[in-house]
ZANURO-376099 format. One record per residue (C-alpha): x, y, z. Coordinates in steps of 0.5 Angstrom, whole numbers, plus 2048, in hexadecimal, padded with zeros to 3 digits. Example, Ala and Ser with C-alpha at 12.3 -4.5 7.8 and 13.67 -1.06 7.14 Angstrom:
% residues 2
- east_north_up
- 819_7F7_810
- 81B_7FE_80E
***
This chain:
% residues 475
- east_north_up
- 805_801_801
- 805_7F9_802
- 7FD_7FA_801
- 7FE_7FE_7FB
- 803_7F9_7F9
- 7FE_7F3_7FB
- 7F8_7F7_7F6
- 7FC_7F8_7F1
- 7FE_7F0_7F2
- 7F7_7EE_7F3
- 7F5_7F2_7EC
- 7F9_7EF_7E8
- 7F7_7E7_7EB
- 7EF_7EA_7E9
- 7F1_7EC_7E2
- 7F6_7E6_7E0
- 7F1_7E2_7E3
- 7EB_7E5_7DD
- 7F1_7E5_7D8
- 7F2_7DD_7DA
- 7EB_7DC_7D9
- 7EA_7DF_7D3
- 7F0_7DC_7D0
- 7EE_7D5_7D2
- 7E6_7D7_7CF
- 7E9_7D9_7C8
- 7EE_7D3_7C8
- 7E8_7CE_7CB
- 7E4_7D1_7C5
- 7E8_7D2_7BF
- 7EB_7CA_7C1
- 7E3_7C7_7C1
- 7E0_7CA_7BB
- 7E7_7C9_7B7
- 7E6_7C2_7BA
- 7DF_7C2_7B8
- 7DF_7C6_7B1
- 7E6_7C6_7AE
- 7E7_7CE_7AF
- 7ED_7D1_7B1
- 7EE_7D7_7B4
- 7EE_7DD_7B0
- 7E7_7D9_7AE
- 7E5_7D9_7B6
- 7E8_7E0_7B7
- 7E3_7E3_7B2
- 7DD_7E0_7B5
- 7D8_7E6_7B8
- 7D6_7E6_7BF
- 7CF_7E6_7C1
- 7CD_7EB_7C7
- 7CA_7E5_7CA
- 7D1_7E1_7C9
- 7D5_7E7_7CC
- 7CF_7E8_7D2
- 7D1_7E1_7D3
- 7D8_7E2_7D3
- 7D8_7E8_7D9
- 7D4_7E3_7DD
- 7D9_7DE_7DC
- 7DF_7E3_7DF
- 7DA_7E5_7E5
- 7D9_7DE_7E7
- 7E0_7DD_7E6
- 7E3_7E3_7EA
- 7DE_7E0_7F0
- 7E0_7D9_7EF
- 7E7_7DB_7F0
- 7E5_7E0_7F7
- 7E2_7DA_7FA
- 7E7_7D5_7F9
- 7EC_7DB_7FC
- 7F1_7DB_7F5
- 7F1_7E2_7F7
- 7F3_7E3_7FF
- 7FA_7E4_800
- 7FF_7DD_800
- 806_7E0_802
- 806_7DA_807
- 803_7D5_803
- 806_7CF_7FE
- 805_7CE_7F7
- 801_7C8_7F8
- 7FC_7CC_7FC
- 7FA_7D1_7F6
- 7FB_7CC_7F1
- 7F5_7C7_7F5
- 7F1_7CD_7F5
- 7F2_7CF_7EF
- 7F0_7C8_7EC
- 7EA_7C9_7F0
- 7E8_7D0_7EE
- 7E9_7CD_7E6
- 7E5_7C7_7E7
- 7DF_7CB_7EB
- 7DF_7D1_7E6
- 7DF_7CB_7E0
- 7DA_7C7_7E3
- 7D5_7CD_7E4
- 7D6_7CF_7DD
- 7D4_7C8_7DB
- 7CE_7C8_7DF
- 7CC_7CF_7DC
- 7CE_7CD_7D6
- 7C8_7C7_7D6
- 7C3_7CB_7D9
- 7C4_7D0_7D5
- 7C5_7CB_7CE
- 7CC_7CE_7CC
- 7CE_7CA_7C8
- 7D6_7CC_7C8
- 7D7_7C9_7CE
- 7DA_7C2_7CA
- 7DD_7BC_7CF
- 7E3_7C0_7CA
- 7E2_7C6_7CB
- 7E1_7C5_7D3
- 7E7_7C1_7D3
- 7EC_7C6_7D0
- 7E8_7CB_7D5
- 7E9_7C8_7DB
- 7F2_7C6_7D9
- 7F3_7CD_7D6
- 7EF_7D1_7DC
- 7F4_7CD_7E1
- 7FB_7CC_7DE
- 7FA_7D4_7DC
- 7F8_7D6_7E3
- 7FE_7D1_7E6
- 803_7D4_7E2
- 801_7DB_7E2
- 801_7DC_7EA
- 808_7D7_7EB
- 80C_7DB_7E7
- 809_7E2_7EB
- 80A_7DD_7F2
- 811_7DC_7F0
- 812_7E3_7ED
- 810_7E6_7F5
- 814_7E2_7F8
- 819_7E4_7F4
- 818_7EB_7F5
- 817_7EA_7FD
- 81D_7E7_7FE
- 821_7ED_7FB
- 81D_7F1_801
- 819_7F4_7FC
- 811_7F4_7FF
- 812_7F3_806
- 80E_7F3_80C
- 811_7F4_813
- 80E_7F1_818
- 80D_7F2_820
- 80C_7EC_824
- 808_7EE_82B
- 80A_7E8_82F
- 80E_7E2_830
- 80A_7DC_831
- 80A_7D5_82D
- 806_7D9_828
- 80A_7DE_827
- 810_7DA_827
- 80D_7D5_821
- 80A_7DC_81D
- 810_7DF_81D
- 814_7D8_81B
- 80F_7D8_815
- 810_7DF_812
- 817_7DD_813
- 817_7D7_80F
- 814_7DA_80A
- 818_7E0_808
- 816_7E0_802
- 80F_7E2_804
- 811_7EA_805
- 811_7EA_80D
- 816_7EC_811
- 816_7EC_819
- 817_7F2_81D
- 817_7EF_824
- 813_7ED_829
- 80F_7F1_82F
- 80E_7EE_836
- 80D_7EF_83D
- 812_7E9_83E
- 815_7E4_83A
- 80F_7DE_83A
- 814_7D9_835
- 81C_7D9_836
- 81E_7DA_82E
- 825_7DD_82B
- 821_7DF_825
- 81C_7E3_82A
- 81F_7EB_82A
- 81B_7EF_82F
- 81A_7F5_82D
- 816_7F7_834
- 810_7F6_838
- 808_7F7_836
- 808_7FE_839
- 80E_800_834
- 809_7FE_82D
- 807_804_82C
- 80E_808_82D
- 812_802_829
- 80C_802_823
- 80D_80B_823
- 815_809_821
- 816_803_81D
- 813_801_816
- 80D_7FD_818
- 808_7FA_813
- 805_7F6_817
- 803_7F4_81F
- 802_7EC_820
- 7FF_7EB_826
- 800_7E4_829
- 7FE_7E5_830
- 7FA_7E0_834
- 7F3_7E4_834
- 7F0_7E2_83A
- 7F6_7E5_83E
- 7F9_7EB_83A
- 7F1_7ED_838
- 7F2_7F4_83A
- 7F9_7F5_837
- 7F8_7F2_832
- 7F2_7F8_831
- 7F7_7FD_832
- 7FC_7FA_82D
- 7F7_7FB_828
- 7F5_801_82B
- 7FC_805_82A
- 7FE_801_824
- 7F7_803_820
- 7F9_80A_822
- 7FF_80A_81E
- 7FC_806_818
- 7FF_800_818
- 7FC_7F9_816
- 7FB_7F4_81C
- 7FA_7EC_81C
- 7F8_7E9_822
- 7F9_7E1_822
- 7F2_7E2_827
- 7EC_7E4_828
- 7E8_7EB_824
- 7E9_7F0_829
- 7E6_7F8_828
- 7E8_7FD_824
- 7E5_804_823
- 7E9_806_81B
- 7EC_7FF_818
- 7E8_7FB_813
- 7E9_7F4_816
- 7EA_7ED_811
- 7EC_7E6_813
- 7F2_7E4_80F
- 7F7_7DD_80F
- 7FF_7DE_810
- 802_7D8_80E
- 7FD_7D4_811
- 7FB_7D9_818
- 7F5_7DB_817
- 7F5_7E2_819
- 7F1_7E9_81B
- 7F4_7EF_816
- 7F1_7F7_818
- 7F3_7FC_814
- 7F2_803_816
- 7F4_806_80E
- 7F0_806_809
- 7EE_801_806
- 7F3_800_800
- 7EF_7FE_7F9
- 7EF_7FF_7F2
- 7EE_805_7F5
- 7F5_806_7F7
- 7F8_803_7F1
- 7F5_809_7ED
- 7F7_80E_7F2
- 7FE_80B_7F0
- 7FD_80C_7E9
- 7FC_813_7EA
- 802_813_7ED
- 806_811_7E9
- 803_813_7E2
- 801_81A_7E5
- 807_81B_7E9
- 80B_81A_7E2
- 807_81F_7DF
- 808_824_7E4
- 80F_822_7E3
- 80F_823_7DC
- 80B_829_7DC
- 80F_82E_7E2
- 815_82C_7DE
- 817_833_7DC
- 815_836_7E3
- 819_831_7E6
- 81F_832_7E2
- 81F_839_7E3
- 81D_839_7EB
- 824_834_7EB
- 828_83A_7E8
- 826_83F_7EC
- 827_83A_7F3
- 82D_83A_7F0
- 82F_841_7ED
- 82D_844_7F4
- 830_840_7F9
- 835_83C_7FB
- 834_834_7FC
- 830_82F_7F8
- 82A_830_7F4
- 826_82B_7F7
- 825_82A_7FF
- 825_822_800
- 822_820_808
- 81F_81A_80B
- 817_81A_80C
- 813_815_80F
- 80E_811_80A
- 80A_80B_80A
- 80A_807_811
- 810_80B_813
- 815_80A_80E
- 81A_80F_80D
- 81B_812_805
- 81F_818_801
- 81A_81D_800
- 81C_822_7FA
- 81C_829_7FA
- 81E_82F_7F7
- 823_832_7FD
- 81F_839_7FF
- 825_83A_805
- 82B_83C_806
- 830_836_807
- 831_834_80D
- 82A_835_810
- 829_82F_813
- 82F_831_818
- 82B_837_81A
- 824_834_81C
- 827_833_824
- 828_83B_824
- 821_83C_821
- 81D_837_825
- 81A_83E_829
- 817_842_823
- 813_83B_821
- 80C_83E_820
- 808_838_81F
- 806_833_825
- 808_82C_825
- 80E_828_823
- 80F_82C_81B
- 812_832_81B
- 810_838_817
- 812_83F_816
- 810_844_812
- 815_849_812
- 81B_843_812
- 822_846_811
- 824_840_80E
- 820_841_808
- 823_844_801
- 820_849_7FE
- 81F_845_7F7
- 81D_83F_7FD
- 817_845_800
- 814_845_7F9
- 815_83D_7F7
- 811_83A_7FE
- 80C_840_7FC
- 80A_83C_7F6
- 80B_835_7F8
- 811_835_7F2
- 815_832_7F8
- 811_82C_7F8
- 812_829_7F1
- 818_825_7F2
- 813_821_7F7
- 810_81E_7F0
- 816_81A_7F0
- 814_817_7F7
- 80D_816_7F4
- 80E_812_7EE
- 813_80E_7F1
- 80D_80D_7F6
- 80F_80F_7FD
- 80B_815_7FC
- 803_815_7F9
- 800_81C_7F7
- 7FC_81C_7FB
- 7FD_81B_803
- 800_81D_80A
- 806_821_808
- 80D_81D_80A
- 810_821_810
- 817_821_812
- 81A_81B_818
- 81B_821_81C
- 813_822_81C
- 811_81C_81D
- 815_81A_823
- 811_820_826
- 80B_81C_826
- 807_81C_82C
- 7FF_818_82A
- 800_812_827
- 7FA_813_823
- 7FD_818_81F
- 802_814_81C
- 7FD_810_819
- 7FF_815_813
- 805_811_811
- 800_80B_810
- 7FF_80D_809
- 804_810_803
- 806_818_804
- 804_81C_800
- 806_822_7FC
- 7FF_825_7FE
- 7FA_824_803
- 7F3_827_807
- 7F9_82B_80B
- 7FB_82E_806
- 7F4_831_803
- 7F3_833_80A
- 7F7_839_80C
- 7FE_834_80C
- 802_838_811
- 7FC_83C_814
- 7FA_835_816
- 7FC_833_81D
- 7FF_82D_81E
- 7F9_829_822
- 7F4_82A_81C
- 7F9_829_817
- 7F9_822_819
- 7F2_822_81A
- 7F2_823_812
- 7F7_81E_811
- 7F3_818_815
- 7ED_81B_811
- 7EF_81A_80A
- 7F1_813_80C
- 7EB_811_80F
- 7E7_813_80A
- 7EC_813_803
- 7E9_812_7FD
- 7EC_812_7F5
- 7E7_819_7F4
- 7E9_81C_7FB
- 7F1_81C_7F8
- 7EE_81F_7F1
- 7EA_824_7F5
- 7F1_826_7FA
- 7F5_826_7F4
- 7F0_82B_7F0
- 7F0_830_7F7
- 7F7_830_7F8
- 7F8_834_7F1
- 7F5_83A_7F3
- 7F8_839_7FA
- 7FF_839_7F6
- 7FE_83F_7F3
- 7FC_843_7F7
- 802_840_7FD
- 7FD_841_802
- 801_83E_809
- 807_83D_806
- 80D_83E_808
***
């Protein structure tokens, strides 16, 4: 989530960048030939544009967008001062103008005037300035109320990691919040050092806690082989990690260097990698998880009478799954059982006919006759376009299962399902749902992950129609 949330930050950077640099053309334009010629600006407006003048105009946003990327106006600053930006952002407007300038001569433009150059230049900047100021206080703003946080694990409790974590503490309104740290021993005596366990319990402590990120702070030379492990475990359960060190060996994360408030750092991410891509996928979502909202409105309305007309106890039956990174939602759905069948699951647990932690029965005695039919057509499941719209779930993705489930994981590989949103649909449910043993279900789930992309979900989505129809596994 935090790197759609990224994404979707970084976009809006790239395109107030362009609006900016248009602005300022425009403004650059309209005030040297007003300067030059008297026109005004319903006269400069009803000027035609030449194909050649709009070639030229592209060309100009290509160079900035690549001016921008090279000065780092687009890399995270969560930790950094205004004034940093705000130099870099002067650097990226001089640079931009001069190369501007320079084509201009080569090419014998003669709209680049001293004036025209001169507005250019101030208005680029001041807009540029003010724009991403007002956005950097807005963040902080949200960060501080707990909204977009990163919870974070420090793996050792040297003088590095005692200074990273007094950073991250300093800055509150960078969004990062300590988890606690993980040592074999206490290497600096520190009230604030809240230590969790020792380097052999990451594994367990990232399996139960909210963890986005791992940060590594050990000294290599004499923790290389744990460190590996580290990485190791905390890769196959598809938690960002950040070494204050050297690059090490990965078989799934996309390795990049980063800077944290300063320390440089090693990022390996084992999830897809979260681009416009992901922001699609997110629009999606959200545009078609309230149109299937609106459109099953009917069957919705008429499933929640007869829930209600045909048993005793609330429409809806409302549990705590897993998401994203581990963090517990509400899930929404219609209830298919009697009420009390949470309380009946102990007496049940020798009729489960599937392998692994979940629990399924086909012929569950707790299930109502109107709840038999509702889970055959997937009717029960519609409540969850709530959970989508509000985002803890994606139409597409590995289905959120319950705590109970969870805590029955054995392979630390397999909860790399929970690196990415749930989903309503996914690769398990096309293939065989319930006829499906629980080891290649979550071979499906690491499959869709390791190889997403924005038409595999249209492709799963469309299959998973005549799936619903026919109700095959479902029970």
């Amino acid at each position: 989530m935090w790197q759609y949330r990224r994404q979707v930050l970084l976009d809006l950077l790239k395109l107030s960048d362009i609006v900016i640099l248009l602005t300022a053309f425009f403004l650059s334009s309209w005030y040297a030939t007003s300067q030059a010629t008297y026109m005004n600006l319903g006269g400069f407006l009803a000027v035609r544009i030449k194909l050649v003048n709009l070639i030229g105009l592209l060309v100009m946003l290509f160079m900035w967008h690549v001016i921008c990327l090279h000065v780092g106006l687009y890399n995270s600053r969560r930790l950094q001062r205004f004034g940093q930006e705000w130099k870099d952002i002067i650097k990226a407007t001089t640079l931009g103008t001069g190369l501007f300038l320079l084509g201009a001569h080569v090419f014998n433009i003669v709209l680049f005037t001293p004036v025209f150059t001169c507005v250019f230049w101030l208005s680029t900047t001041v807009l540029t300035i003010s724009f991403r100021t007002i956005l950097r206080q807005f963040l902080k703003k949200v960060r501080i109320r707990g909204w977009n946080l990163r919870f974070v694990l420090i793996i050792g409790t040297n003088e590095r990691a005692y200074n990273y974590a007094e950073m991250i503490k300093a800055n509150r309104e960078s969004g990062y919040r300590i988890i606690g740290f993980v040592d074999n021993r206490l290497h600096m005596a520190n009230p604030g050092i809240r230590l969790l366990g020792h380097l052999a319990d990451v594994p367990h402590i990232i399996s139960q806690l909210v963890i986005d990120e791992v940060v590594i702070a050990l000294p290599v030379k004499s923790y290389y082989e744990e460190i590996q492990e580290i990485i190791d475990k905390a890769e196959e359960q598809g938690v960002t990690i950040r070494c204050l060190s050297n690059l090490f060996h990965t078989n799934i994360s996309v390795v990049k260097t980063t800077t944290i408030g300063g320390f440089p750092s090693l990022e390996m991410n084992s999830k897809p990698r979260e681009d416009w891509k992901f922001l699609a996928k997110r629009g999606v979502d959200v545009v078609g998880g309230t149109l299937l909202l609106i459109v099953t409105l009917p069957v919705t309305i008429m499933a929640g009478i007869a829930v209600k007309l045909t048993s005793p106890g609330p429409v809806f039956f409302v549990q705590p799954r897993v998401g994203y990174n581990k963090r517990i939602f509400k899930l929404y759905k219609f209830r298919t059982m009697i009420a009390n069948a949470e309380g009946m699951q102990n007496e049940l647990e020798g009729f489960n006919e599937m392998d692994g932690p979940v629990f399924k029965m086909q012929d569950d005695p707790r299930i109502t006759k109107i709840g038999r039919w509702l889970r055959k057509m997937s009717i029960d499941e519609l409540p969850q376009l709530y959970n989508v719209i509000r985002g803890e779930m994606s139409l597409v993705g590995p289905r959120p299962l319950p705590l109970r489930d969870y805590n029955g994981f054995q392979k630390d590989w397999q909860r790399r399902r929970f690196s990415v949103r749930p989903g309503l649909t996914c690769l398990w449910q096309i293939n065989g749902r319930n006829h499906t043993n629980f080891e290649d279900w979550m071979k499906l789930d690491m499959q869709y992950i390791d190889n997403w992309t924005l038409f595999g979900d249209m492709k799963i989505l469309l299959q998973t129609i005549p799936v619903l129809m026919n109700g095959k596994g479902a029970y």
